[in-house]
C-alpha positions in Angstrom: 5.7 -15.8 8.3 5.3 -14.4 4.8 4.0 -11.3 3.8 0.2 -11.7 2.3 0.1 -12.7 -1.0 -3.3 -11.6 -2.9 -3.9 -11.1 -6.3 -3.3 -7.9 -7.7 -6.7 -6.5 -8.9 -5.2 -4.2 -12.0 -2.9 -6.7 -14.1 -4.9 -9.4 -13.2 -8.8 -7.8 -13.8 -8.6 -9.3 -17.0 -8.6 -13.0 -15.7 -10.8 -12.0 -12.8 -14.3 -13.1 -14.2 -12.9 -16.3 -15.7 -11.2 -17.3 -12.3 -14.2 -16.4 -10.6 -16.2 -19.0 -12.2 -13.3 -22.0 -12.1 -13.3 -20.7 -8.1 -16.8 -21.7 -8.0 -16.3 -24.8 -9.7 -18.4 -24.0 -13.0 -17.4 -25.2 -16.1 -16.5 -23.2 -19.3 -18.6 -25.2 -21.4 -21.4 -24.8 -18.8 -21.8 -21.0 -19.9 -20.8 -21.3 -23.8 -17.1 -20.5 -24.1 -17.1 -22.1 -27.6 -16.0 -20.9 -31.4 -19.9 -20.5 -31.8 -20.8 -17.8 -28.8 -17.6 -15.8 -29.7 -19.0 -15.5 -33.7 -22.4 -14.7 -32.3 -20.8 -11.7 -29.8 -18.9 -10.7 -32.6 -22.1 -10.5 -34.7 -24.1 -8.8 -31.9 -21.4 -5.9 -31.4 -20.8 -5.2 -34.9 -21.2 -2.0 -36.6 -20.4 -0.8 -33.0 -17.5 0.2 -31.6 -15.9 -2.1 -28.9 -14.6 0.7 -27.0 -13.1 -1.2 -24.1 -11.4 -3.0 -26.8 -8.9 -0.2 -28.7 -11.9 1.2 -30.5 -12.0 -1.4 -33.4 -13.3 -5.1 -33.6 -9.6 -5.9 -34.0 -9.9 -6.4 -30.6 -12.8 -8.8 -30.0 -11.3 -11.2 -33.1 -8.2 -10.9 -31.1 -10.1 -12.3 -28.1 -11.7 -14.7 -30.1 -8.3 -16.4 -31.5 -7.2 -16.6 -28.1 -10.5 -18.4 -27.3 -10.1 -20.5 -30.6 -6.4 -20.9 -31.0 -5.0 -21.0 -27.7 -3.2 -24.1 -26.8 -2.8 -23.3 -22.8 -5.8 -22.8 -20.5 -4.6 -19.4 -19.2 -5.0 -18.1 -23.2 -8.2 -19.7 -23.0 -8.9 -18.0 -20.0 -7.6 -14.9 -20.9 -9.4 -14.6 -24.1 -13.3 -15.8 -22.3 -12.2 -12.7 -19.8 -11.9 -10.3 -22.8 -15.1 -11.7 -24.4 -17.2 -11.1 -21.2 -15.3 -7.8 -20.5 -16.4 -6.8 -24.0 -20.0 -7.9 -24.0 -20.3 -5.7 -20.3 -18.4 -2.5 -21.8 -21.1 -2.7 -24.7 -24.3 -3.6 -22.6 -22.7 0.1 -20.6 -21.9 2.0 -24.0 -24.5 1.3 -26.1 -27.2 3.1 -24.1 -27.4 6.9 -22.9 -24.8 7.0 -19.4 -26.8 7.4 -16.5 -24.9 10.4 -15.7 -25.2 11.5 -19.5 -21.6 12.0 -20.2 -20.9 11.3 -23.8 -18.5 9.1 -25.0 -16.6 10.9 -27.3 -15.8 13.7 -24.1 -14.5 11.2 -22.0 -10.8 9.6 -21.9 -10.2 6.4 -24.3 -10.7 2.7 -23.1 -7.0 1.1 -23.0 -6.4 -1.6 -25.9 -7.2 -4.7 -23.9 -5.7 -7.0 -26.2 -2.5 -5.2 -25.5 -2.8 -5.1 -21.4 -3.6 -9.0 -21.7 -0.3 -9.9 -24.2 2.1 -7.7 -21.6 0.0 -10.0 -19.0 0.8 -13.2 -20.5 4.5 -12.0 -21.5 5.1 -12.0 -18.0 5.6 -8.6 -18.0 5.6 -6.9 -14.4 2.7 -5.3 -13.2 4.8 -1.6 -13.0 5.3 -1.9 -16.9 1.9 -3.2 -17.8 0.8 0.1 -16.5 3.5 2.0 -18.1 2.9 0.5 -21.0 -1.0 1.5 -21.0 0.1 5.5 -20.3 2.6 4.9 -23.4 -0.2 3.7 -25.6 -3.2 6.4 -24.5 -1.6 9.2 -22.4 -2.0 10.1 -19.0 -6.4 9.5 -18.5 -7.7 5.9 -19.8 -10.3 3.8 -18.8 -10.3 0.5 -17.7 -13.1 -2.3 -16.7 -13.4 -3.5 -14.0 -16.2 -6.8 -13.7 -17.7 -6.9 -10.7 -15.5 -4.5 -8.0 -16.1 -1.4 -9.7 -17.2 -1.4 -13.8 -15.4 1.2 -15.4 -12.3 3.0 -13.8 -10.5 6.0 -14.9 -6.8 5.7 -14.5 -4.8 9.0 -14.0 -1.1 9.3 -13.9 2.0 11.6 -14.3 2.0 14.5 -12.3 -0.4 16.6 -13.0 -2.7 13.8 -11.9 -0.6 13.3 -8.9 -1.6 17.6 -8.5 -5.4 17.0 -9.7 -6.1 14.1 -7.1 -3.9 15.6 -3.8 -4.2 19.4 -4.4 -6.8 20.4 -6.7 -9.7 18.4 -6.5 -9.4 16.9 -3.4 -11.8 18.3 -1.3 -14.3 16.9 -4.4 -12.5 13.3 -4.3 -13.6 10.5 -2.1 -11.9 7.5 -0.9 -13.1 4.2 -2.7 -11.2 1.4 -1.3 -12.8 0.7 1.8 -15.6 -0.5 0.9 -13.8 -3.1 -0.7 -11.9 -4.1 2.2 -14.0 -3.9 4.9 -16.5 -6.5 2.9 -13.6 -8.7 2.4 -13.3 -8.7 6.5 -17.0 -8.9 7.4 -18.8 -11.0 4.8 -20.9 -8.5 3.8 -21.7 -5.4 1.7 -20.0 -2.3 3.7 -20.3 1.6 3.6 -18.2 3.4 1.6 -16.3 6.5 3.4 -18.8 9.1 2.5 -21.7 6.5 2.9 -20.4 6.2 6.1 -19.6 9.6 7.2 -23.3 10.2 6.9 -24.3 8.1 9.8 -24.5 8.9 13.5 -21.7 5.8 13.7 -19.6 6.9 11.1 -18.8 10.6 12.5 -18.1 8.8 15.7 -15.6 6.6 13.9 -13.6 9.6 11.9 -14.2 12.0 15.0 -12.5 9.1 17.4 -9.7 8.2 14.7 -9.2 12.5 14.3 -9.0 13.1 17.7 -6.7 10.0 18.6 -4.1 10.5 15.7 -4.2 14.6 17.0 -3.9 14.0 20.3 0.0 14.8 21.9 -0.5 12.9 24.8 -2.0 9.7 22.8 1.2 10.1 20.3 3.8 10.3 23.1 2.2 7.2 25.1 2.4 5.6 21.6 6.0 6.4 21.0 6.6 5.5 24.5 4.9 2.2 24.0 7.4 2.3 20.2 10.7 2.4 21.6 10.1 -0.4 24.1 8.5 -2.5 22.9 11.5 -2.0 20.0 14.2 -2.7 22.6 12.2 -5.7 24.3 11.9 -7.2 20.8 15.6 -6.9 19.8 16.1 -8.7 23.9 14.2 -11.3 22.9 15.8 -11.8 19.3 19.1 -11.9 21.2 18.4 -14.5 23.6 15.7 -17.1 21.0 16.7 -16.3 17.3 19.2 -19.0 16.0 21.8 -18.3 13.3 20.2 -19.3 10.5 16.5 -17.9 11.0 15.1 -14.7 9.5 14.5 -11.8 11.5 11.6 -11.2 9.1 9.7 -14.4 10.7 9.4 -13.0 13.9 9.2 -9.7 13.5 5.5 -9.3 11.5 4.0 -10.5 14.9 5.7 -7.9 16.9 4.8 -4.7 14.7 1.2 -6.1 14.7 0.9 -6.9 18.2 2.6 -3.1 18.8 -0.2 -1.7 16.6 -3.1 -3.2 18.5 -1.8 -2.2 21.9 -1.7 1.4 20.5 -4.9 1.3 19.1 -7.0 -1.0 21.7 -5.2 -0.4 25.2 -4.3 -3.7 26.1 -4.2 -5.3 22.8 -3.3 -8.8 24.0 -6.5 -10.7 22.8 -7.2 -8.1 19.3 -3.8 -8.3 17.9 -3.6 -12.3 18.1 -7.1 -12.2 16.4 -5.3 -9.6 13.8 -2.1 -11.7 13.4 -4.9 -15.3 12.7 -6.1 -12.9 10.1 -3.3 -11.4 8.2 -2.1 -15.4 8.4 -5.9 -16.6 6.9 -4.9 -13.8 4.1 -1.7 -15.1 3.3 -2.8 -19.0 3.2 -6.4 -18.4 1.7 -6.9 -14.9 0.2 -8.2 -11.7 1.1 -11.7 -12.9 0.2 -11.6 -15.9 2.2 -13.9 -17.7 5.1 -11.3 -17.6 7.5 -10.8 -13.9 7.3 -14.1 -13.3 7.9 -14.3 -15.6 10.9 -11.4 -13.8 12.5 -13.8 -10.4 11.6 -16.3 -12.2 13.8 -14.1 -13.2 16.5 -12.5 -9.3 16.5 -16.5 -8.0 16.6 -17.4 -10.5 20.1 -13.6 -9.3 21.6 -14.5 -5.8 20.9 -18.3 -6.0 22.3 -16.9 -8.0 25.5 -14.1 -5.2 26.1 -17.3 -2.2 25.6 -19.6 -3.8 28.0 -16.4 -4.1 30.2 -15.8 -0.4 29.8 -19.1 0.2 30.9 -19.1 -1.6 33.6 -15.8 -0.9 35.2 -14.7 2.8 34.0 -11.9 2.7 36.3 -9.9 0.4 34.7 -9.5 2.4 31.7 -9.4 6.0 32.7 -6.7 8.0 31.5 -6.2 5.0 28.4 -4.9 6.9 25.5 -5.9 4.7 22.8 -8.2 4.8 19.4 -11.1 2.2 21.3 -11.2 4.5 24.5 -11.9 8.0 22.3 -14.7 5.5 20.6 -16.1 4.4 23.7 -16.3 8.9 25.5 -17.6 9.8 22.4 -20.7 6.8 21.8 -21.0 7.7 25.6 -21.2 4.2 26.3 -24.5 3.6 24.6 -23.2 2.2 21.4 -25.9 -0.1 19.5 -25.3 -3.7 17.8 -25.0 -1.5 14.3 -22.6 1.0 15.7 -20.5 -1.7 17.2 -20.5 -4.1 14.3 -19.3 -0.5 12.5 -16.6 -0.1 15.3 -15.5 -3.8 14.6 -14.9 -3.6 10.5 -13.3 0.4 10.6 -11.0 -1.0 13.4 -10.3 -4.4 11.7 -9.8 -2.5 8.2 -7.5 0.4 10.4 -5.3 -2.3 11.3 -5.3 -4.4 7.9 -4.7 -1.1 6.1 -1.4 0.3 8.7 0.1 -3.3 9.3 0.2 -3.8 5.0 1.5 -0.8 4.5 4.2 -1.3 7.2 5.3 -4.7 7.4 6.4 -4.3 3.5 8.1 -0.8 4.0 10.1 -2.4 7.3 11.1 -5.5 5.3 12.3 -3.3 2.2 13.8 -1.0 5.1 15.9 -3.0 6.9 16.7 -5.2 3.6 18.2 -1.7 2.2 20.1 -0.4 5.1 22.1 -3.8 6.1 22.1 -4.1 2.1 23.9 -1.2 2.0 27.6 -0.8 4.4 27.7 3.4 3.9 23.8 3.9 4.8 24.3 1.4 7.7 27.4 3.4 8.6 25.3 6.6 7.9 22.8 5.8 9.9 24.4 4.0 12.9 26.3 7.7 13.0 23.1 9.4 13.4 21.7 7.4 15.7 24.9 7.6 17.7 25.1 11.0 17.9 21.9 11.6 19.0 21.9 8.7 22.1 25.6 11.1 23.7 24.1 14.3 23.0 21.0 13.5 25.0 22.8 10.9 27.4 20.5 8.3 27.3 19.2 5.4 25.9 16.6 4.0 23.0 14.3 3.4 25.8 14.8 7.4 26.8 13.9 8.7 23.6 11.0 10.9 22.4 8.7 11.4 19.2 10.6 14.6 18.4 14.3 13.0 19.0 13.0 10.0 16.4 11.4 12.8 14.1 15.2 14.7 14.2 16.8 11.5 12.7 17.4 12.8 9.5 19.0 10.0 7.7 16.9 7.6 9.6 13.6 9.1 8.6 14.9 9.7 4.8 15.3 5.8 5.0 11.6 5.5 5.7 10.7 7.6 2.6 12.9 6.3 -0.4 11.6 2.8 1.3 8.2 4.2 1.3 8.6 5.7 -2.7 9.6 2.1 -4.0 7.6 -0.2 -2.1 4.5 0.9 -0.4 0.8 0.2 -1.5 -0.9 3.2 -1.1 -0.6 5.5 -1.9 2.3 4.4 -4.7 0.9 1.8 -6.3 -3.4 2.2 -5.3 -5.3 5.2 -4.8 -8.7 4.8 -5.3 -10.5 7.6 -5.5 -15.0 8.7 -6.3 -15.8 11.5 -7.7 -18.3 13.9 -5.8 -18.6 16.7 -8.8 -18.8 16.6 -12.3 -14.6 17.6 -13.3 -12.2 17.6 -15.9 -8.8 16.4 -16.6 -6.4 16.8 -19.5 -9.0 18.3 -22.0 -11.3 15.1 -20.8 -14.7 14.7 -19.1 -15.0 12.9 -15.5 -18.5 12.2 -14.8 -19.7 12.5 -11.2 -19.6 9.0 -9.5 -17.0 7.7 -11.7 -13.8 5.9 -10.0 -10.7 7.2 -10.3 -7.3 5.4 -9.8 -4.2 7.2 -9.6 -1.1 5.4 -10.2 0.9 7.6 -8.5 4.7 5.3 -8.8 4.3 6.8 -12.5 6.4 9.9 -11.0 8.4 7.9 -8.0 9.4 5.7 -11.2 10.1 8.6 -13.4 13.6 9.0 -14.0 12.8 13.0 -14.6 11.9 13.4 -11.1 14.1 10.5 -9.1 17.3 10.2 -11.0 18.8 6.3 -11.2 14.8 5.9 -9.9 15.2 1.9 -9.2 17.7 2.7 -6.6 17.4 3.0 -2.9 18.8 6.6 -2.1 17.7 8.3 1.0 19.5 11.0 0.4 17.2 12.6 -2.0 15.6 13.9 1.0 18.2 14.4 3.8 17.9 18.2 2.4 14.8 19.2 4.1 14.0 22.2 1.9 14.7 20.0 -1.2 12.0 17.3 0.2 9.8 19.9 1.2 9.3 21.2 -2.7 9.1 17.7 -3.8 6.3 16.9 -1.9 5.1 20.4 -2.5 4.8 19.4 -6.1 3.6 16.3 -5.7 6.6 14.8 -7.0 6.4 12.5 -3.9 3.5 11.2 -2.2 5.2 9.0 0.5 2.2 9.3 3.1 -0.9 11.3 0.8 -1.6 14.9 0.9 -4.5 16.9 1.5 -7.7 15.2 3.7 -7.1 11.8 3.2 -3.4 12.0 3.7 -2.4 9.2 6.5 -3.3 10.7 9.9 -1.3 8.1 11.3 2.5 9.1 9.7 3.9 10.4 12.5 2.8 7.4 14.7 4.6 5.2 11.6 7.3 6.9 11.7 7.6 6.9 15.1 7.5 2.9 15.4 10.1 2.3 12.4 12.2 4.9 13.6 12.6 3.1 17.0 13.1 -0.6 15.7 15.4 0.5 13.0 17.4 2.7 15.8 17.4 -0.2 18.0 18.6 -3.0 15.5 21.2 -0.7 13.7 23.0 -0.2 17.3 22.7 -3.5 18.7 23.2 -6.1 16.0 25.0 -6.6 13.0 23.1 -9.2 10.3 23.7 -10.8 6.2 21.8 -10.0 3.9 20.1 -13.1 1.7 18.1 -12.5 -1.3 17.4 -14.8 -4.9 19.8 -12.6 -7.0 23.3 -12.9 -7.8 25.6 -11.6 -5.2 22.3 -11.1 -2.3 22.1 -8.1 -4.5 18.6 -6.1 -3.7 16.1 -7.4 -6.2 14.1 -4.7 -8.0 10.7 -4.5 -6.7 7.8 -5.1 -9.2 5.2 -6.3 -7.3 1.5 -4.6 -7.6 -0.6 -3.8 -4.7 -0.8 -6.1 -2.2 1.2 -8.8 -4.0 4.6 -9.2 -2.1 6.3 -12.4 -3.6 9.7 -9.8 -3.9 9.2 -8.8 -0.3 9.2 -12.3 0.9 12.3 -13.2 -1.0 14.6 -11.0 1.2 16.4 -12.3 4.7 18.1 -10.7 7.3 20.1 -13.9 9.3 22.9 -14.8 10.8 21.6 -11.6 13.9 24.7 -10.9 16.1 26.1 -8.4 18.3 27.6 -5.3 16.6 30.9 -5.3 15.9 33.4 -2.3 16.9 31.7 1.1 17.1 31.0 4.1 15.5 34.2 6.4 14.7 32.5 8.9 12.1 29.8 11.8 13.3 27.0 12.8 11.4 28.9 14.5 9.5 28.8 12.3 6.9 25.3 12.4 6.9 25.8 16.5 6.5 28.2 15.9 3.6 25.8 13.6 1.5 22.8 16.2 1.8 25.0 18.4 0.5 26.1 16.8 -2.3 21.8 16.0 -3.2 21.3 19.9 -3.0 24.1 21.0 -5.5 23.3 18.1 -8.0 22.1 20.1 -11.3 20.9 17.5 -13.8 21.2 14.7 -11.5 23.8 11.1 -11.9 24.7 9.6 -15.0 23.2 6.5 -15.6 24.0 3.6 -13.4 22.9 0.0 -12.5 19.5 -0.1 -10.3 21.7 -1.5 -7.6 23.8 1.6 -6.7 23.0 4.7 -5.2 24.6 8.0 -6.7 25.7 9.3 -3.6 27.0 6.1 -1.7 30.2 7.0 -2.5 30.4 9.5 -0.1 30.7 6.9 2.8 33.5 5.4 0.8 31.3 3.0 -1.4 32.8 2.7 -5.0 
């Protein structure tokens, strides 16, 4: 099984309307896209400024001679985007705003022309965006046709300070909405649309309490650590030589999720796994995701009515649907329930993303790499004679004390995770300001927060996978003080659910790294780690990495964690940081004896 692939809504918003229509089978000539429309939209918007366009109407000829002089139908497509992107940016500027911001206070549209070259260069989505900050500075603005109109893009890290810290009791999330229509078919709340229903405070009061509650997160971790050990049994006895661990494993981590969050998840995480497959094959947008919506909606009303019925069954369930079910008192409506179904649908879209890419880059990484597979074999060693016991025996807090192990998770997290890295979409509830510009209240806000996790100020050699950035914890602790790294969110809409991910990856990475040693394959010279590109929800690198040949470990562990000590300790008394050096190596690997 291969990760999702969905378009990537910022490189690709340019295309978006002009793939729209070929999806709906219109044709170009049907609506105009001829030398004779583009003069007359030139004529219409002249003597104004075409301020989505770089300010000038360099920009709209520019889209016109890719309309008129392209040779390839992805110019031609390209340039009828920019055209229609142009005529909506002026239908929006050339009245008063609704929420009577002037122009002039606000940030400057990126030079679309630009964005679409990088595009069509093939440049990666990373440096498209990198690009944009180069050209206009750390607050933009972007258009977005049909999802959300005009955007303000934030980056750097005093954007990464304004959005977590500052104003983020005034911030919203704004990405829900979008994926919870994608699942049901239909128009769907936004978070603060929905916190102001009866439904929705059930919802974030049932997701609170469960992601709070001690005795839900140990029955998790419980659930984490065999289900981890029952998987790596069952690799050991099916998976042949030449397989990928990565096929079989997606299922696993999603059917581990849905037993967390719905009790017995038996029937709810096969729907979830037909549905992450309907994504990969057909889109996010597709029929068949939201037929496996409706499917999830009638499992969930049957289990409700069965709760209702037989109580016994389920008392003392610690799970996400059971603090649902006490708090609706068992007199949930068709509304509230049809709520229950898309929050918990777009819950387990949203984790299992998230996850199934950071465990793939994970895993990739650590067997990648013989001194971090050494490093944190050690750890894991140490911890199993020290306590006596098995994987199977361990608890939330002994995963949480693997220090090496759970610095893996964040570097992994830093350079390949969605949101918040690449995505966080964000509404403003005030009026507010940001570098010396105007944000009007309402306006959406994305933060491209990978500007500072790729930023070789803050993450020396900043391609490279090196958990040992954070293996000091008072070291990590500033970081993410600063908002240098923002792994997991900060503030109110941080993820409730780290320790439960942390929890999970800890326990399967534990359990492979002392049980079985595998090869590496990847599409680069040497199975060398590719470099990771990607934009959100896009994971064509992700899907290019293997893990075969699964055997049993050979020889054991003859170093302590010692060397684990040792390579904090060389992070903490770095001054300026390492030299430069390929994107491939780590600057403290050679502390495990890696040239």
């Amino acid at each position: 099984m291969r990760l999702p692939r969905r378009p990537s809504i910022l490189p690709c918003f340019l295309l978006f309307v002009a793939m729209a229509l070929i999806f709906k089978g219109w044709d170009f000539s049907f609506v105009g896209f001829n030398g004779s429309w583009c003069q007359a939209t030139q004529r219409s918007l002249r003597g104004h400024r075409a301020l989505g366009f770089g300010g000038d109407l360099q920009s709209l000829e520019g889209a016109q001679m890719m309309l008129a002089e392209g040779d390839s139908l992805l110019l031609g497509l390209a340039g009828a985007a920019l055209l229609l992107a142009a005529a909506a940016v002026f239908s929006a500027t050339s009245k008063p705003r609704a929420d009577g911001a002037k122009e002039e206070e606000l940030p400057p549209w990126a030079n679309m022309v630009q964005v679409t070259q990088d595009v069509l260069s093939g440049k990666p989505f990373d440096t498209v965006l990198l690009n944009m900050r180069q050209r206009h500075g750390d607050a933009f603005r972007i258009y977005v046709p049909s999802l959300f109109g005009e955007v303000i893009v934030l980056m750097g890290l005093q954007a990464n300070q304004f959005v977590f810290t500052e104003q983020d009791k005034n911030l919203d999330q704004a990405l829900g909405g979008v994926v919870g229509t994608a699942v049901s078919g239909k128009k769907t709340m936004g978070t603060k649309e929905r916190k102001s229903t009866e439904s929705g405070k059930i919802f974030d009061k049932a997701s609170a309490d469960f992601f709070a509650n001690k005795k839900a997160l140990a029955r998790a971790t419980q659930i984490f650590v065999d289900s981890a050990e029952d998987f790596c049994d069952q690799m050991e006895q099916e998976l042949k030589p030449e397989e990928n661990v990565f096929e079989k494993l997606w299922t696993y981590v999603v059917q581990t999720n849905a037993d967390m969050l719905y009790g017995n998840g038996e029937n709810a995480g096969s729907i979830v796994c037909n549905t992450i497959d309907s994504i990969n094959k057909e889109g996010l947008f597709s029929s068949q995701v939201r037929q496996a919506g409706e499917d999830l909606r009638k499992v969930l009303n049957e289990r409700y009515e069965d709760r209702k019925n037989n109580p016994e069954k389920y008392m003392g369930e610690d799970s996400l649907f059971e603090e649902f079910f006490l708090l609706s008192k068992g007199e949930a409506d068709d509304e509230m329930l049809q709520g229950l179904q898309q929050f918990m649908l777009t819950l387990q879209l949203a984790a299992n993303g998230n996850q199934l890419v950071t465990i793939r880059w994970l895993m990739s990484h650590v067997y990648g790499d013989p001194a971090i597979l050494e490093g944190v074999r050690a750890e894991v060693a140490e911890l199993l004679q020290r306590k006596a016991c098995g994987i199977r025996d361990l608890k939330l807090d002994d995963l949480l004390s693997l220090n090496l192990t759970n610095a893996c998770i964040t570097e992994a997290v830093r350079l390949h995770s969605d949101i918040p890295s690449k995505l966080t979409l964000r509404s403003a509830e005030i009026p507010m300001e940001f570098g010396g510009y105007k944000i009007p209240q309402g306006a959406t806000i994305f933060l491209y927060a990978d500007a500072v996790h790729k930023d070789e100020k803050y993450f020396p050699d900043a391609a490279a996978f090196c958990p040992h950035r954070y293996t000091d914890e008072e070291v990590f602790t500033q970081k993410a003080r600063d908002r240098e790294v923002v792994t997991f969110g900060h503030g109110r809409k941080r993820c409730t659910g780290e320790l439960h991910a942390r929890s999970q990856i800890s326990a399967l990475l534990a359990s492979f790294v002392m049980r079985f040693d595998m090869d590496l394959v990847t599409n680069e010279e040497g199975n060398q780690i590719p470099e990771d590109h990607d934009g959100p929800f896009v994971f064509d690198t992700a899907n290019s990495l293997k893990l075969v040949n699964l055997r049993p470990r050979a020889g054991d562990v003859s170093s302590s964690v010692a060397s684990v000590s040792v390579a904090a300790a060389a992070l903490a008394s770095r001054s300026q940081g390492p030299g430069p050096s390929s994107s491939q190596s780590c600057p403290f690997s050679g502390i495990f004896g890696k040239s």
